[in-house]
KEKOL-933728 format. One line per 4 residues: number of its first residue (from 1); their letters; for each residue x, z, y of N, C-alpha, C. Coordinates in nm, 3 decimals, padded with zeros to 5 digits. Example, Ala and Ser with C-alpha at 12.3 -4.5 7.8 and 13.67 -1.06 7.14 Angstrom:
residues 2
1> AS> 01.319/00.780/-00.569/01.230/00.780/-00.450/01.320/00.780/-00.330  01.285/00.708/-00.225/01.367/00.714/-00.106/01.290/00.787/00.003
END
This chain:
residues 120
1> XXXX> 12.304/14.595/05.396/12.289/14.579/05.253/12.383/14.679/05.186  12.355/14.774/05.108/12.391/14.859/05.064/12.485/14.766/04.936  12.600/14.856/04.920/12.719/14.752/04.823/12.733/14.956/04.737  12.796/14.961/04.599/12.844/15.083/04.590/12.727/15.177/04.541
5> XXXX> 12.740/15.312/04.520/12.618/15.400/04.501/12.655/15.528/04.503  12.703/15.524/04.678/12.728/15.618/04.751/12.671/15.647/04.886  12.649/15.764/04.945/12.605/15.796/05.085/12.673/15.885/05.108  12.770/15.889/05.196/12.828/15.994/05.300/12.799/16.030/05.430
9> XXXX> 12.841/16.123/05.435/12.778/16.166/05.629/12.917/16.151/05.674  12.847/16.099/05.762/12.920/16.005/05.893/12.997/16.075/05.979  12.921/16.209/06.026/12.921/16.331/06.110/12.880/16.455/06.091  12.927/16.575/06.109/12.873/16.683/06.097/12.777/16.672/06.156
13> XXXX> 12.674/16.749/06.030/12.548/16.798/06.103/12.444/16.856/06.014  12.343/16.859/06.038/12.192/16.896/05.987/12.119/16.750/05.929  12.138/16.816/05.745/12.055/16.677/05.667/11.918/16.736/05.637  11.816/16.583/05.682/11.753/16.643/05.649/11.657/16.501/05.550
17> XXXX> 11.569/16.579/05.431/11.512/16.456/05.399/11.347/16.487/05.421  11.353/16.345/05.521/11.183/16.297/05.555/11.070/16.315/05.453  11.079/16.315/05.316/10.964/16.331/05.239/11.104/16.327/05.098  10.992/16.359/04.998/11.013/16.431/04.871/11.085/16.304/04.753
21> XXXX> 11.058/16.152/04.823/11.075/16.020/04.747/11.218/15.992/04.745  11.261/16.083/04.916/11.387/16.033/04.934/11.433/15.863/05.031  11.289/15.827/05.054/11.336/15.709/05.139/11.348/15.742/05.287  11.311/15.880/05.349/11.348/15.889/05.467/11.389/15.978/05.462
25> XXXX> 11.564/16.003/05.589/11.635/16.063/05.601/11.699/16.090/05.698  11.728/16.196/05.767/11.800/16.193/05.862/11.931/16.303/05.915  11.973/16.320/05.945/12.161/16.366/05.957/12.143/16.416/06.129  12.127/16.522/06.193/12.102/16.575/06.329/12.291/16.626/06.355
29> XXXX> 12.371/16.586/06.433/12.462/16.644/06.541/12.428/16.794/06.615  12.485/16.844/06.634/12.431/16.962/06.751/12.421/16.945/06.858  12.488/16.788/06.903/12.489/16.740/07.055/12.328/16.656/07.081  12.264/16.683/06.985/12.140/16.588/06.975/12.102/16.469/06.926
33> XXXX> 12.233/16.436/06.872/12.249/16.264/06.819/12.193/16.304/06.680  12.077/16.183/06.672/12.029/16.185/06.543/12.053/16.032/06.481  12.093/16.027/06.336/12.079/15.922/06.255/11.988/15.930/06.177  11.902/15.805/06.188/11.777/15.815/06.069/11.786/15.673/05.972
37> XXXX> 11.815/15.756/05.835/11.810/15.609/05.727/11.699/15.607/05.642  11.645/15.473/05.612/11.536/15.458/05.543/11.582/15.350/05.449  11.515/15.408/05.357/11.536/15.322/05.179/11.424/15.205/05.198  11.408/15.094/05.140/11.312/15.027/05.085/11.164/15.099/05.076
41> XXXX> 11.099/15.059/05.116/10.930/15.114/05.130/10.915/15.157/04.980  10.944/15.065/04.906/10.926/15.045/04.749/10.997/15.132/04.662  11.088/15.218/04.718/11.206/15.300/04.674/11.082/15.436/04.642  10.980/15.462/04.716/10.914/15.558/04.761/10.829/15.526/04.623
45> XXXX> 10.782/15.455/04.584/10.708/15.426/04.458/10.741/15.475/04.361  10.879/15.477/04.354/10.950/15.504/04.238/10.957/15.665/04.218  10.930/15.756/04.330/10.889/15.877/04.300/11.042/15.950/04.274  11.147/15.932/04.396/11.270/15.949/04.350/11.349/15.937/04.252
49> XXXX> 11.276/15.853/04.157/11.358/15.772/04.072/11.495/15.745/04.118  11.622/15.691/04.097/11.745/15.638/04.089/11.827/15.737/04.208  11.768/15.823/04.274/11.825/15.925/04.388/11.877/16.041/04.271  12.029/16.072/04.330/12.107/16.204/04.248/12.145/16.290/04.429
53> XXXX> 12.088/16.357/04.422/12.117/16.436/04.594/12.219/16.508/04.531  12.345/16.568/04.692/12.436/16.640/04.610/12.430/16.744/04.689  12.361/16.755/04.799/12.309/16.818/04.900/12.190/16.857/04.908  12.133/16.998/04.897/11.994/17.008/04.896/11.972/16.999/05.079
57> XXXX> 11.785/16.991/05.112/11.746/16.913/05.263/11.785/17.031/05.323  11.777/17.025/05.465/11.809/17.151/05.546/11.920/17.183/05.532  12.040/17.157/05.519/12.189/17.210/05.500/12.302/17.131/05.600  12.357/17.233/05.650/12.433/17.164/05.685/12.562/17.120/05.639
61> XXXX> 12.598/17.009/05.677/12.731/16.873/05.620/12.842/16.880/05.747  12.912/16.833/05.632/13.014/16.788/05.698/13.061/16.630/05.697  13.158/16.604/05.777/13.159/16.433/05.803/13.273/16.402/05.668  13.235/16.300/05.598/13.248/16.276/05.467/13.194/16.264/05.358
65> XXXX> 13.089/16.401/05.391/13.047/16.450/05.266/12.965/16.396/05.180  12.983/16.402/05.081/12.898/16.316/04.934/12.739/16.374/04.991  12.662/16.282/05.040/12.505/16.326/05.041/12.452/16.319/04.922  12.467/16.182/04.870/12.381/16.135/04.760/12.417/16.019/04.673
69> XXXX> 12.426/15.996/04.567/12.445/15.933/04.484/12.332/15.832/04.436  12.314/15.752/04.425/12.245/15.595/04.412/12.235/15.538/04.346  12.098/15.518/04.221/12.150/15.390/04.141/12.137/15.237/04.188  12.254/15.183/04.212/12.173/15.065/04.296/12.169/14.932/04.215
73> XXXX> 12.227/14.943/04.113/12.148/14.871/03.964/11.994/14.867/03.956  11.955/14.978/03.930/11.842/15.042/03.934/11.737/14.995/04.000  11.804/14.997/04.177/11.725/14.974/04.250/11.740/14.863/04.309  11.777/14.750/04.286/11.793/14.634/04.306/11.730/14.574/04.212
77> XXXX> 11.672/14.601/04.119/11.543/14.546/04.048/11.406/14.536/04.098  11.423/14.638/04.190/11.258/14.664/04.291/11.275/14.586/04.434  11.383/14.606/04.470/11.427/14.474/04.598/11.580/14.408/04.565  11.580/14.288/04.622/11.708/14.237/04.637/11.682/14.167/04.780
81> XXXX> 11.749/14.209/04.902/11.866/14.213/04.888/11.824/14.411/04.880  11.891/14.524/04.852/11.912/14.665/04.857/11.934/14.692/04.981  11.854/14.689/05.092/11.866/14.749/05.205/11.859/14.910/05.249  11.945/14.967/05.318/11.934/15.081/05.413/11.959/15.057/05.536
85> XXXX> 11.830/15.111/05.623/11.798/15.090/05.747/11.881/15.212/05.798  11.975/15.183/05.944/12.018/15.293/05.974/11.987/15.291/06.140  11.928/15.394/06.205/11.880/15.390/06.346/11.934/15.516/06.386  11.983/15.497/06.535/11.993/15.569/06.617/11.885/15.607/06.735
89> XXXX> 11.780/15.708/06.772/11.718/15.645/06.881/11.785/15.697/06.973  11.752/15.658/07.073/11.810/15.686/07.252/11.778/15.859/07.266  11.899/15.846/07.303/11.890/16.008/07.369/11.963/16.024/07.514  11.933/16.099/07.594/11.920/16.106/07.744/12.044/16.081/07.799
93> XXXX> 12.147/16.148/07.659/12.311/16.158/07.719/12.352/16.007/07.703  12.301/15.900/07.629/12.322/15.757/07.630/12.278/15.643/07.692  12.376/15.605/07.769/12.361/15.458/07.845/12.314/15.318/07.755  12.355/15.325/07.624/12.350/15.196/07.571/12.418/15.244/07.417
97> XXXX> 12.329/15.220/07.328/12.383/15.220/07.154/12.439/15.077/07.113  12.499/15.004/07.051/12.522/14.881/06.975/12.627/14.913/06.862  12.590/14.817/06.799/12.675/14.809/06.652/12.659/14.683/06.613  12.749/14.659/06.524/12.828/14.483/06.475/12.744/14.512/06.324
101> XXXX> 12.650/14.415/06.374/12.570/14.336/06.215/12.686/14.301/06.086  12.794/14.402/06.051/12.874/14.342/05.959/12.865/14.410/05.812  12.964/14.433/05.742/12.982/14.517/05.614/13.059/14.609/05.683  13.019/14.719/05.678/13.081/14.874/05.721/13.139/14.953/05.595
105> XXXX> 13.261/14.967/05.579/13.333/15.022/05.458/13.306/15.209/05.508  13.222/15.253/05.380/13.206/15.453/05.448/13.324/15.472/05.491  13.403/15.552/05.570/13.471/15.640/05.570/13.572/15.557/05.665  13.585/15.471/05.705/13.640/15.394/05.755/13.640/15.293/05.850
109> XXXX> 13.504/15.260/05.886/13.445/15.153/05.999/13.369/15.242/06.066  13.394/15.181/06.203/13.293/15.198/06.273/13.127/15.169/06.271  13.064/15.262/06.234/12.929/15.219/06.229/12.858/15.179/06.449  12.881/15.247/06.497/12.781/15.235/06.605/12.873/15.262/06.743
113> XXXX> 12.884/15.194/06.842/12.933/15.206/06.946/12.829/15.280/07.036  12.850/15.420/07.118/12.776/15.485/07.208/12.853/15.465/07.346  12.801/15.428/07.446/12.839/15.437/07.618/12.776/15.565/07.626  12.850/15.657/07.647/12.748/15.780/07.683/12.781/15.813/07.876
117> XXXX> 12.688/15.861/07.920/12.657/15.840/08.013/12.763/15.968/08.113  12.804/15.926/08.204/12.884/16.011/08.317/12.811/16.077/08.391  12.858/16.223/08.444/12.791/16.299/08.515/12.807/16.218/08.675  12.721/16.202/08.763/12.772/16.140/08.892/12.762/16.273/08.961
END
């Protein structure tokens, strides 16, 4: 549940946005690790309505960095609760992804625990 009406990158990398609405998004590593976040289906209706990007797509970030700005006033009129979906999928160098269903403060919590896998 999105709190605030902020998005930072997590990690250096390659942003990129999935379509023109702004509800899909994703943040590429150079090691191959991809994060993909998705807005509310309904966010997409709105025709990028309440999205302030501070980052144009295709650029690369740095870990911190202001992506995007949010009205989530705004957009908590079209859903409540204000969800952002955040996925990791499996990539070859990983044994096992998990993360704690909690409130993640940006810049400061751990979002996702990786086992990455040993050379034998």
């Amino acid at each position: 549940q999105l709190q605030g009406n902020q998005l930072l990158a997590p990690f250096d990398g390659l942003w990129h946005q999935q379509d023109q609405a702004g509800q899909q998004l994703s943040l590429q590593h150079q090691n191959g690790l991809r994060l993909l976040l998705q807005f509310p289906p309904v966010c997409a209706q709105h025709h990028g309505l309440g999205f302030d990007w501070q980052v144009p797509a295709r650029c690369q970030v740095k870990t911190g960095q202001l992506l995007l700005n949010f009205d989530c006033a705004l957009m908590t009129q079209w859903c409540k609760p204000l969800l952002l979906t955040m996925t990791l999928p499996q990539h070859d160098k990983f044994n096992r992804i998990s993360c704690r269903p909690v409130y993640h403060q940006a810049g400061a919590d751990i979002l996702f625990f990786i086992d990455v896998k040993t050379a034998a």
